[in-house]
VEXDOMAR-274383 format. One record per residue: x, y, z of N, C-alpha, C in turn; residue in one letter. Coordinates in pm, whole numbers, plus 50000, padded with zeros to 5 digits. Each point is the difference from the previous one (the first is absolute). Example, Ala and Ser with C-alpha at 12.3 -4.5 7.8 and 13.67 -1.06 7.14 Angstrom:
<recs>
(rec (51319; 49431; 50780); (49911; 50119; 50000); (50090; 50120; 50000); A)
(rec (49965; 50105; 49928); (50082; 50119; 50006); (49923; 50109; 50073); S)
</recs>
This chain:
<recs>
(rec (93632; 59887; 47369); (50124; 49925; 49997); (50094; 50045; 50113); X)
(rec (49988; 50117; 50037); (50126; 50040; 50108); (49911; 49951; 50158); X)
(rec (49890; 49995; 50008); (49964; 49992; 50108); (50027; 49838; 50059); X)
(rec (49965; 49926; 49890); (50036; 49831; 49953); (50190; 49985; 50074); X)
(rec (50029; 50099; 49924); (50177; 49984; 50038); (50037; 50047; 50088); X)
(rec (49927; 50077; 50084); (50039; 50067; 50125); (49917; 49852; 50145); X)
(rec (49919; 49971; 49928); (49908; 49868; 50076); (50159; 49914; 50006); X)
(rec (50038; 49967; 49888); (50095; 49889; 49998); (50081; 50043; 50082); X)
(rec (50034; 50098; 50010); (50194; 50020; 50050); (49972; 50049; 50161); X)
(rec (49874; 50039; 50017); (49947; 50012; 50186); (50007; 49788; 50042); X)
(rec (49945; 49951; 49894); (49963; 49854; 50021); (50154; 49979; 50031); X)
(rec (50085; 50013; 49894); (50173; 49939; 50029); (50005; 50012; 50137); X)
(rec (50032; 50172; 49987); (50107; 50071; 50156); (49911; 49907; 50134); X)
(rec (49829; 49971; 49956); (49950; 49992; 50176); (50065; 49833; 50000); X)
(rec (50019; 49852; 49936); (50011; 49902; 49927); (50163; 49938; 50027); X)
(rec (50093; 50104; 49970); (50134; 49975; 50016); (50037; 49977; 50112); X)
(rec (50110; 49863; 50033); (49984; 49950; 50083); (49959; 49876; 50067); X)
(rec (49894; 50035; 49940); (49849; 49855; 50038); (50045; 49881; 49954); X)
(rec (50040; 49925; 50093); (50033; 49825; 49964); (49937; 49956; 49896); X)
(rec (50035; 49931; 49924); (49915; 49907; 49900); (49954; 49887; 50089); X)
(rec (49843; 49981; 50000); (49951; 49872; 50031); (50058; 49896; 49904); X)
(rec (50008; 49877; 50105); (50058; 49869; 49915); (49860; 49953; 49939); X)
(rec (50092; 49931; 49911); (49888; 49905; 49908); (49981; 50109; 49862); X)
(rec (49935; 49901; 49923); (50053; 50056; 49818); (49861; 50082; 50014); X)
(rec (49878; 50012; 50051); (49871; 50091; 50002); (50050; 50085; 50103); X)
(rec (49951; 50143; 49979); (49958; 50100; 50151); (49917; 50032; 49973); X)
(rec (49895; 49965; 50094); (49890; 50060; 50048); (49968; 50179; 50004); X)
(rec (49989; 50076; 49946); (49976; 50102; 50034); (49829; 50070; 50025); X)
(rec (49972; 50016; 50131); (49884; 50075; 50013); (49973; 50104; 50031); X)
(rec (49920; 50068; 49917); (49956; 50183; 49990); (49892; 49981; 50105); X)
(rec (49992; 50081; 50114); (49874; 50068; 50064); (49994; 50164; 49987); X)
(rec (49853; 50022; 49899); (49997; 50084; 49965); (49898; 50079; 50126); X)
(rec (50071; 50082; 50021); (49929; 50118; 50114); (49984; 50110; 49948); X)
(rec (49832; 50063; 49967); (49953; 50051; 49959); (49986; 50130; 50046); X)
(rec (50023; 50150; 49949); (49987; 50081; 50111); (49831; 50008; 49985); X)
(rec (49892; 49949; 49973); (49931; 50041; 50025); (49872; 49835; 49983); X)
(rec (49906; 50033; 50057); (49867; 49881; 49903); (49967; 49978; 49860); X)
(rec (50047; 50127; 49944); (49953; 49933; 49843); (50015; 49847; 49941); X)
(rec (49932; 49964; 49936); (50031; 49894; 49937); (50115; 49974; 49852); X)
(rec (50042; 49923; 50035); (50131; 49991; 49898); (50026; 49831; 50000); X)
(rec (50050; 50001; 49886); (50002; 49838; 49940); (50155; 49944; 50000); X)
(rec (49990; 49916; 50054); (50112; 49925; 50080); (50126; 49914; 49903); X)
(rec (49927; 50013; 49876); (50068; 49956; 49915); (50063; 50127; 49892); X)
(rec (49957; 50123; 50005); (50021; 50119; 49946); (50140; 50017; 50085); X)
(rec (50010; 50000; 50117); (50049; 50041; 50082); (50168; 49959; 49980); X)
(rec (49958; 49843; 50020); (50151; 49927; 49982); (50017; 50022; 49857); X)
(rec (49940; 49993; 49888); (50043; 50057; 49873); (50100; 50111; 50007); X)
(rec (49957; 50120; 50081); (50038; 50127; 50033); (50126; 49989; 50024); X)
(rec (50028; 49872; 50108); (50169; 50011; 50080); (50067; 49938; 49933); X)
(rec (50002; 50001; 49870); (50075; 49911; 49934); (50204; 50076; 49994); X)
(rec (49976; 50147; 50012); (50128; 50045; 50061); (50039; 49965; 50098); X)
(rec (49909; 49980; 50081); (50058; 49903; 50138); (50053; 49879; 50029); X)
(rec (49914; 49911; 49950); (50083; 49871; 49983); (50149; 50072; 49915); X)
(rec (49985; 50046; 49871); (50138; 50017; 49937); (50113; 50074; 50100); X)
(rec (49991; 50083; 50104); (50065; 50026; 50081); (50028; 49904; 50105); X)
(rec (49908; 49950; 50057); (50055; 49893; 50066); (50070; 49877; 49962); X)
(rec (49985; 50001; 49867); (50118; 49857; 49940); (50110; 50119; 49947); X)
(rec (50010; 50075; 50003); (50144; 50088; 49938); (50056; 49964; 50199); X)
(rec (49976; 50083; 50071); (50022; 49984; 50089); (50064; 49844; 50095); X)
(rec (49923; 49923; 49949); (50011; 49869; 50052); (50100; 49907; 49938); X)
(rec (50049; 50027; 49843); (50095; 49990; 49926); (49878; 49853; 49915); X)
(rec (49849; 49992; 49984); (50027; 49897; 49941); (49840; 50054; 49883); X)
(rec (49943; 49917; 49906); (49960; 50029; 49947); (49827; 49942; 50029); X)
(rec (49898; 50135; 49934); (49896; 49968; 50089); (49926; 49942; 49937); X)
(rec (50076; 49921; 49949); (49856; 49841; 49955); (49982; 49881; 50126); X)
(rec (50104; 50031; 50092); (50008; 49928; 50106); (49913; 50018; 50102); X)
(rec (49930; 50138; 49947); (49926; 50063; 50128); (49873; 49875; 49988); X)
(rec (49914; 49977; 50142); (49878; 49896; 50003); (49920; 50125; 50019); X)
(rec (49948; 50134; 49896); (49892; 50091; 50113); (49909; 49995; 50054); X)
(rec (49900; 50043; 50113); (49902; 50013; 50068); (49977; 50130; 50073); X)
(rec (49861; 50041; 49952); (49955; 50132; 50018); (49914; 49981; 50150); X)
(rec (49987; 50115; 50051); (49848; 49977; 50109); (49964; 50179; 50065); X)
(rec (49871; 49984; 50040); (50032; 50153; 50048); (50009; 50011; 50124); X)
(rec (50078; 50039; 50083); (49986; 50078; 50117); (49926; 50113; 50074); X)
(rec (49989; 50032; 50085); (49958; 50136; 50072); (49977; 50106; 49918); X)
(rec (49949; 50097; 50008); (49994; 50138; 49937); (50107; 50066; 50076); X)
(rec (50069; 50089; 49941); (50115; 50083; 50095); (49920; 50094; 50086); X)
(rec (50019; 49988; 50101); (49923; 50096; 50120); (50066; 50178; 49960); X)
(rec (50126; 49990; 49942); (50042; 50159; 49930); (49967; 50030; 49875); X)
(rec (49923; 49930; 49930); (49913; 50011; 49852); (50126; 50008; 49931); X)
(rec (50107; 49926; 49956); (50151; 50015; 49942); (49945; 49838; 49938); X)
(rec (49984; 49937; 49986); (49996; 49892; 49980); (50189; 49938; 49990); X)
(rec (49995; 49855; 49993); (50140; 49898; 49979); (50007; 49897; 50032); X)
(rec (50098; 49975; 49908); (50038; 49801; 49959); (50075; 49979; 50117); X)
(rec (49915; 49894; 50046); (50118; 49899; 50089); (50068; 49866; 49928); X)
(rec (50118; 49979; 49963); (50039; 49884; 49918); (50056; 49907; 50108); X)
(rec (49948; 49853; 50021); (50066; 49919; 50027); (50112; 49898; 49897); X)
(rec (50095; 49917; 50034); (50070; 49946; 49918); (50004; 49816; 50035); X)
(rec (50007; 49893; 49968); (49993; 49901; 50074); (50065; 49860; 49861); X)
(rec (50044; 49906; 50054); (49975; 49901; 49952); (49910; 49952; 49918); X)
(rec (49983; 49961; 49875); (49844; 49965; 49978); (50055; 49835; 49958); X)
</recs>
């Protein structure tokens, strides 16, 4: 639970700021960058960030049923750290 709430409130502080896309959907997409090849399931994953989206709608001031999500994976981190790249968009 604290690691969940510490996810959320890194999600706010990086988030604040960030324009709200127009239109009643936002698009939000996770690219998950892996620090390594293992295999991992893409739907586990976005399950996982579910503090994230909740930080990014605290942040954004709106509520995240609005979110449209979409997962995908990216690159392996060349520093074995793995991390989320979030885009935000119109949907």
């Amino acid at each position: 639970a604290r690691a969940a709430k510490l996810f959320r409130l890194h999600a706010k502080a990086a988030f604040r700021g960030v324009p709200v896309p127009a239109g009643e959907a936002i698009g939000v997409t996770l690219t998950f960058c892996p620090p390594d090849r293992r295999a991992r399931d893409l739907d586990n994953l976005q399950a996982a960030s579910k503090p994230l989206f909740d930080g990014i709608a605290d942040a954004l001031g709106v509520n995240d049923r609005h979110f449209r999500p979409r997962s995908e994976f990216g690159p392996v981190d060349p520093a074995g750290l793995g991390y989320i790249l979030v885009s935000l968009e119109a949907a």
